[in-house]
Every structure is written in C-alpha cells, then in structure tokens.
C-alpha positions as CSV (number, residue, x, y, z in Angstrom):
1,X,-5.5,18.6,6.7
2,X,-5.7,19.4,3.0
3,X,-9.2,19.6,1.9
4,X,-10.9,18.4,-1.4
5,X,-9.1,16.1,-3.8
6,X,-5.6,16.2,-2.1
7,X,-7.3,15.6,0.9
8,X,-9.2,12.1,-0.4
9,X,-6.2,11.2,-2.3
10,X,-3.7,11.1,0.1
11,X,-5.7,10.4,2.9
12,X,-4.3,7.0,4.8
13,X,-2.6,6.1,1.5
14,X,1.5,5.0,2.6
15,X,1.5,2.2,4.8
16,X,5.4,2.3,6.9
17,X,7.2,-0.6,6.2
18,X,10.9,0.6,7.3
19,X,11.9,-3.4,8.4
20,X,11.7,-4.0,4.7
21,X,14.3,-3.4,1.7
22,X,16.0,-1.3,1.0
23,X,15.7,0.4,4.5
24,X,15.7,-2.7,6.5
25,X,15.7,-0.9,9.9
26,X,15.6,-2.6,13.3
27,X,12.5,-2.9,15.0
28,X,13.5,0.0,17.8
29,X,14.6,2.1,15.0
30,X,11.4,1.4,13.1
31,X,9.0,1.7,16.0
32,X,10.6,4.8,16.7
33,X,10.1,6.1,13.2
34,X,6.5,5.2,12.9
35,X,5.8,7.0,16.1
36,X,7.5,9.9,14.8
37,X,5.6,10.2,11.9
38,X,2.5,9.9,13.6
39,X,2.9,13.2,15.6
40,X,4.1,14.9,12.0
41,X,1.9,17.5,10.3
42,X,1.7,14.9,8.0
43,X,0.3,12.5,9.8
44,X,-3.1,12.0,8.0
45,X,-1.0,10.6,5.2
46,X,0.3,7.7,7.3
47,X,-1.4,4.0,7.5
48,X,-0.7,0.8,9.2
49,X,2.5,-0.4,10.7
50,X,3.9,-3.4,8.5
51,X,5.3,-6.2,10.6
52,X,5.9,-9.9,9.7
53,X,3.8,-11.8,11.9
54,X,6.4,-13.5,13.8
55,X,7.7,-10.7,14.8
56,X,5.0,-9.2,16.8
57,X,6.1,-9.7,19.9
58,X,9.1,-8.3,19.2
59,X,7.1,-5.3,17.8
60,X,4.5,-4.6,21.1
61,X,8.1,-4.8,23.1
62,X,10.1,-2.5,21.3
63,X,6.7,-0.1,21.0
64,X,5.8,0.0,24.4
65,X,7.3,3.4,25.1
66,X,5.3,4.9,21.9
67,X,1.9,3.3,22.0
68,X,-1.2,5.9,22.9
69,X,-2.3,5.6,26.6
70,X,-5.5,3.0,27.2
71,X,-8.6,4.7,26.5
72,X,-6.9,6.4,23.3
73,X,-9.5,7.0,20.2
74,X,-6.3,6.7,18.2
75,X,-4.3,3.2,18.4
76,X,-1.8,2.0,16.0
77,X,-3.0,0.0,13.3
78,X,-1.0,-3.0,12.1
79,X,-0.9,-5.3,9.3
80,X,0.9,-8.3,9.7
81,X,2.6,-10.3,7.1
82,X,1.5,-14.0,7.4
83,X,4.0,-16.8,6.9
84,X,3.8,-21.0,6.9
85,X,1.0,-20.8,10.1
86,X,-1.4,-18.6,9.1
87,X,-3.8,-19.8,11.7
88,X,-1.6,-19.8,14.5
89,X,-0.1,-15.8,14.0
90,X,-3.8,-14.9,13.3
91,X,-4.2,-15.9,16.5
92,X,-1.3,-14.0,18.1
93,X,-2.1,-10.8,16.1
94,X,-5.6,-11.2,18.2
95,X,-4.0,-11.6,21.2
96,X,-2.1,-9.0,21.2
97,X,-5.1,-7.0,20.3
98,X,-6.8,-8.4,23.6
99,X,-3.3,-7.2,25.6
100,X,-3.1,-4.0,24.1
101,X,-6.3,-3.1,23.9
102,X,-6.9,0.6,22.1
103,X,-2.9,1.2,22.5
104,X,-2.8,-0.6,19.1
105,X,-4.5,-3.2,16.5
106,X,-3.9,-5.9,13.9
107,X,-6.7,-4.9,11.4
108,X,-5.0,-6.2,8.1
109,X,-3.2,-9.3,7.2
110,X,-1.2,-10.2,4.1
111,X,0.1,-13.2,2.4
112,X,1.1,-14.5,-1.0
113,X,-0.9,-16.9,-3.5
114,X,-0.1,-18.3,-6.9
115,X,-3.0,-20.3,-7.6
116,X,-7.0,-20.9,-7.0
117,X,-6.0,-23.7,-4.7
118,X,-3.3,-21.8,-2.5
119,X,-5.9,-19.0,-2.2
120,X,-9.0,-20.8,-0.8
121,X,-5.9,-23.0,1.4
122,X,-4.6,-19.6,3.3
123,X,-8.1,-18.1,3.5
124,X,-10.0,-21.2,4.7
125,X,-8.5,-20.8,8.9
126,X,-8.8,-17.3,8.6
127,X,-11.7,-15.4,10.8
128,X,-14.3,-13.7,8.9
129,X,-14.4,-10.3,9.3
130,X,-10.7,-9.5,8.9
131,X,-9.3,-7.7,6.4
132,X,-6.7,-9.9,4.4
133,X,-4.8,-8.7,1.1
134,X,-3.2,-11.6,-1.5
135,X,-0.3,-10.9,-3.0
136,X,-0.9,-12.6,-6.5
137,X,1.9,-13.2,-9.1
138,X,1.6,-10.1,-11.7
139,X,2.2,-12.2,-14.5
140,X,-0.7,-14.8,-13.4
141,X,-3.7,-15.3,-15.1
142,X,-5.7,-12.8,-12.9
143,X,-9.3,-13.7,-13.6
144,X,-9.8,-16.9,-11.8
145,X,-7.1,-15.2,-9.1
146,X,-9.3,-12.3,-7.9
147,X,-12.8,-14.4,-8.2
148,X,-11.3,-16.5,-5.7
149,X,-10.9,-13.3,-3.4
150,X,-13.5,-12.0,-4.4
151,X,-15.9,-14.9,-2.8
152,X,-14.3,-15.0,0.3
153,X,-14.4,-10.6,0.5
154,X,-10.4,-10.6,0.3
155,X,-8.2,-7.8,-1.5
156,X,-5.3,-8.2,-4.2
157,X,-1.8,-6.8,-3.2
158,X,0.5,-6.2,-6.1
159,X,4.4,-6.0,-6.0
160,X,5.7,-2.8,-8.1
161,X,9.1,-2.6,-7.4
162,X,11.8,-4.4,-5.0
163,X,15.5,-4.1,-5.1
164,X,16.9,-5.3,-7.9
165,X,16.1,-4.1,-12.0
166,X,14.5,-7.5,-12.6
167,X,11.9,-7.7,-9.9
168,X,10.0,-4.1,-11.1
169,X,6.9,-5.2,-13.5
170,X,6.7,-3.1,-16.6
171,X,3.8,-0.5,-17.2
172,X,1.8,-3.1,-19.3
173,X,1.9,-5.7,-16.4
174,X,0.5,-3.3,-13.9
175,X,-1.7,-1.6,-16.0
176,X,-2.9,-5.2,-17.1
177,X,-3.4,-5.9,-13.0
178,X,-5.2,-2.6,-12.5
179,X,-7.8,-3.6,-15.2
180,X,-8.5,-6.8,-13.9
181,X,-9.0,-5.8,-10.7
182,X,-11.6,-3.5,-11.6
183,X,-13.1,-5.7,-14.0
184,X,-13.5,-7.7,-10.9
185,X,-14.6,-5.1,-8.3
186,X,-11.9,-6.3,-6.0
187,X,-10.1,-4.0,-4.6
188,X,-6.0,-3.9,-4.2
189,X,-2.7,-2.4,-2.1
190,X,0.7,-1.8,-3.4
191,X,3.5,-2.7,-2.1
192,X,7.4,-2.4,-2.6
193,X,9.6,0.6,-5.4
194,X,7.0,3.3,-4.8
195,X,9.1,5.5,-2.7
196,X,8.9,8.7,-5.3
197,X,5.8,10.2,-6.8
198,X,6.3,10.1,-10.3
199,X,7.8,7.2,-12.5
200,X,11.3,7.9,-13.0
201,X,15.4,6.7,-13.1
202,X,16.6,6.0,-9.5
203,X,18.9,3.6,-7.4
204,X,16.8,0.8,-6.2
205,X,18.6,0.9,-2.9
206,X,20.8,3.5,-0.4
207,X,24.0,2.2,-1.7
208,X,25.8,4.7,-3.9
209,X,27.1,2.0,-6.1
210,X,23.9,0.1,-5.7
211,X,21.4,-1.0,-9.0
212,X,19.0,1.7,-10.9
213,X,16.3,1.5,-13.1
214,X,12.7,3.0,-14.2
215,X,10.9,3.3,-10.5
216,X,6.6,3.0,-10.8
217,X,5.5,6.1,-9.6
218,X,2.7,6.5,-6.5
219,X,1.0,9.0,-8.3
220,X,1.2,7.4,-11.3
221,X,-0.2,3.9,-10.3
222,X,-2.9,5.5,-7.9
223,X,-3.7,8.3,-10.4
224,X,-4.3,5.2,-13.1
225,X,-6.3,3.4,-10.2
226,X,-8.9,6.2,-10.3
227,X,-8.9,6.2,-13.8
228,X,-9.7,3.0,-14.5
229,X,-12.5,2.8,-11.3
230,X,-14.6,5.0,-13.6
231,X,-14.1,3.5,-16.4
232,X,-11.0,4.7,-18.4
233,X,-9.5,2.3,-21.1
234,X,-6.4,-0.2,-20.4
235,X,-4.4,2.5,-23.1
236,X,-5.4,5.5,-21.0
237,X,-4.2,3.7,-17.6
238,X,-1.1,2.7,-19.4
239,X,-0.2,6.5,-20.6
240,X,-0.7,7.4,-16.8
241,X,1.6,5.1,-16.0
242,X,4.1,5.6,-18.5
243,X,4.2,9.0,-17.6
244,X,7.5,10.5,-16.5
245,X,6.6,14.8,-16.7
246,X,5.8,15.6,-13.1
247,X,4.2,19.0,-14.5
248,X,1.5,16.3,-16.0
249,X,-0.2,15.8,-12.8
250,X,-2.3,18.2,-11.3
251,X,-4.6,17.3,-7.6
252,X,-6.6,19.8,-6.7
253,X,-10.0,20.8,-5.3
254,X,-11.6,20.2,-8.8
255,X,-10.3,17.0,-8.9
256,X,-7.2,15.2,-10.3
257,X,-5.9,15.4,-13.9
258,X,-3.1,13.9,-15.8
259,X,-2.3,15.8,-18.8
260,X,-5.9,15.6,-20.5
261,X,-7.7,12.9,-18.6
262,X,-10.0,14.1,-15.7
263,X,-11.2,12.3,-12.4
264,X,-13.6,14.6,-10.5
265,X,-12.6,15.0,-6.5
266,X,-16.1,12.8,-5.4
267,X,-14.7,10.2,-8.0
268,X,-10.9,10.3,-6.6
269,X,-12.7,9.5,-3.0
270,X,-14.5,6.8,-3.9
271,X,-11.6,4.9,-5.8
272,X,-9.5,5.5,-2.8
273,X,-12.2,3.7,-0.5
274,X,-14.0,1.4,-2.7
275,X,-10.6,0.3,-4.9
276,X,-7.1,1.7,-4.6
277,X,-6.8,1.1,-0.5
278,X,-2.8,2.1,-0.5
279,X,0.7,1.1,-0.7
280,X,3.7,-0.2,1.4
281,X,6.8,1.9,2.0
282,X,10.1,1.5,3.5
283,X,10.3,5.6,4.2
284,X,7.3,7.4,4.8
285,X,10.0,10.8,4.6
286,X,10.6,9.9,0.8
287,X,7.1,10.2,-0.7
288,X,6.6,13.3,1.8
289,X,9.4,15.2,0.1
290,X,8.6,13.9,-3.2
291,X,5.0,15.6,-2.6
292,X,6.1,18.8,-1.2
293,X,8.4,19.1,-4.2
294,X,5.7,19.1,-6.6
295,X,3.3,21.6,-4.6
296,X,0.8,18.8,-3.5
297,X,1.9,19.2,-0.1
C-alpha cells in the first residue's frame, strides 16, 4: 500500500455499487466484480458491497462461490440500502450475518429522510450500535437535519450526481452541505456522479448518445471535506470544488494541496476517519484509472 497521505486518503474510500445507474449490472455480474476487485493491487481502496436490502438473499446466493472461507480475518462488508420495512431487512441483514458468519457482514445501513420527523421514524426500530447513514435532501434546511442524526450517533449521506443533468447539485449546494456537516460534527458518505477524480464535462451514462454535463469530482469533494474539517472557509471549499485543473491537486507524503491551500497528511487522516467516511460507485475500475492517470496511483 501507498504510504503517508495517499495512503490515508484513499484508504477504504469507494464503496462498489455496480447494481446501480448507470452500470446497473446483475447481481452475478456484480458479485463477480466485487470479488475481483478485492484480489486487485488495489484493493485497499475498495469498501463495502452496496446492496438494496431486499435483495440480500439474492446477494449471499449469487456470492457463495466468492465469499472468504469460515475463519477468514477478512469477510465482505456490506451496506444495505433500507426500503418501506426498515425493521424487518435489519433483521435479515443480521441474519445473514449469523449464516455467514466471517464469510461476510452487514455493518452499514442507508436510507433516505426529508424531515426531523422521518428521521427519528426510520431510526427509532433500528439496533444501537449499527452504523446507519441518511440520505438528506441537499437543498433542506440542514441544521435541524443533522442534529437529528447527530442524537441518535447516525451519519449524513449526500447525492452528488445521478443520471440525468438535473439531478447533479451545483458546487454551492455541496459546499453548503459540507459546512453544515462540519459545523455539526456529523460525519457524511457520498454517493452517485463521482466516478472521475476531478470535476469535469462527461456523459452521465454508457450510452454514446446518452446526457452530459459538469461531473463533481472525488477528489474535489473529499479534498474540500478535509478542508473544511480543519477549519477552511465555505469560499475556500467552494474553489476546491469548483476546481476543474487536475495539475491543481497534489497528495503526497507531506500532505494534500489544492493549488495554495494545505491539509497536512495527520490532518487528511483524521478527516477521512472522524468526517469524510467515503462514497458509492457504480465502477470501482473508473476512479482507479482516473488516479493512475494523474500519478496518485
């Protein structure tokens, strides 16, 4: 592995989501995939499988052939994406821990919340100890949002991208989010459009003739994540974010830099472990190659 700042940044950070838009594999295909990836050099950049909860069953089938033997010090680790019965998939994402033992494990859970009320609703049946992300509107009035996660010890997920030109939030909304989750100490994932390292013009989708617009950048949003941890300015987070010049962003031993703003290596660790946890991804290949292109791989 990469040591010193690359090493902390990267670490853990791309969570495989390959049944999602735009790549929408199967789940053999996708199983296959994530077991791929997970005997690549690059393996210490992979997280969690992402897997709708209703579709675990489907999952531990289809993975059977790929899962580490019993006794393994490395399982899979799964977040599942909760839907109308949060209680009830909790419970199946716990029983197919119990089944599969240290072959793999639901340790994350994610939904979506709009208000103080819907919050408290899906976290009240929920088990304490697990590890449960919110997806909160971007546009919401954050504040009351995250104190409401906050009290029960849950994280903010934030969409930056999806398929279509409409659905990507501008640089002011997601530097707005990024503030006000520090402000709040909670800390947050990503999820959906990050699939190149720095912001730029693509196709939303694999279609040739499909829709294109600006794409968020993963360096740019976790480089800005850093930032504002230790204290940089809602301007400052929003040049980083804005930023389209890959030669602007430099990782490492020292530290990471983005044109003239400086976070120290120590300080990118802790902002990847206390605050920016990581992001979803249809393709774990595309960020790889976007890295290696730059020299940060």
């Amino acid at each position: 592995m990469i040591a010193g700042a690359t090493s902390s940044f990267l670490e853990s950070l791309v969570d495989y989501a390959g049944l999602f838009p735009p790549a929408s594999l199967g789940m053999e295909k996708a199983v296959e995939q994530y077991a791929r990836h997970r005997r690549s050099p690059e393996r210490w950049v992979l997280g969690r499988f992402v897997v709708p909860a209703a579709r675990l069953g489907e999952m531990e089938r289809a993975a059977a052939p790929y899962l580490p033997t019993l006794g393994a010090t490395d399982p899979w680790r799964v977040t599942a994406l909760l839907g109308a019965h949060p209680a009830a998939e909790v419970a199946e994402a716990m029983a197919l821990g119990q089944r599969l033992r240290a072959q793999a494990v639901v340790d994350s859970v994610e939904m979506k919340a709009a208000t103080v009320g819907e919050i408290e609703s899906a976290l009240g049946p929920l088990p304490a100890g697990l590890t449960v992300y919110i997806e909160l509107p971007i546009d919401a009035d954050l504040p009351p949002l995250l104190q409401a996660l906050k009290a029960r010890g849950a994280r903010a997920k934030v969409r930056t991208g999806g398929v279509t030109p409409e659905v990507v939030p501008s640089p002011e909304q997601v530097a707005h989010f990024l503030v006000a989750c520090a402000a709040a100490k909670v800390p947050f994932k990503a999820t959906a459009g990050l699939h190149h390292a720095v912001r730029s013009f693509r196709s939303l989708t694999y279609a040739s003739d499909g829709p294109r617009a600006t794409m968020h950048g993963f360096l740019n949003v976790f480089a800005a994540a850093a930032l504002v941890w230790h204290g940089a300015t809602e301007d400052a987070v929003l040049a980083v974010l804005r930023e389209e010049s890959p030669e602007a962003f430099r990782i490492d031993g020292g530290g990471l830099s983005v044109g003239d703003l400086h976070v120290s290596a120590g300080d990118v660790a802790r902002s990847r472990t206390e605050f920016a946890m990581g992001f979803g991804s249809c393709s774990f290949a595309e960020p790889i190659v976007a890295l290696k292109a730059l020299g940060v791989l």
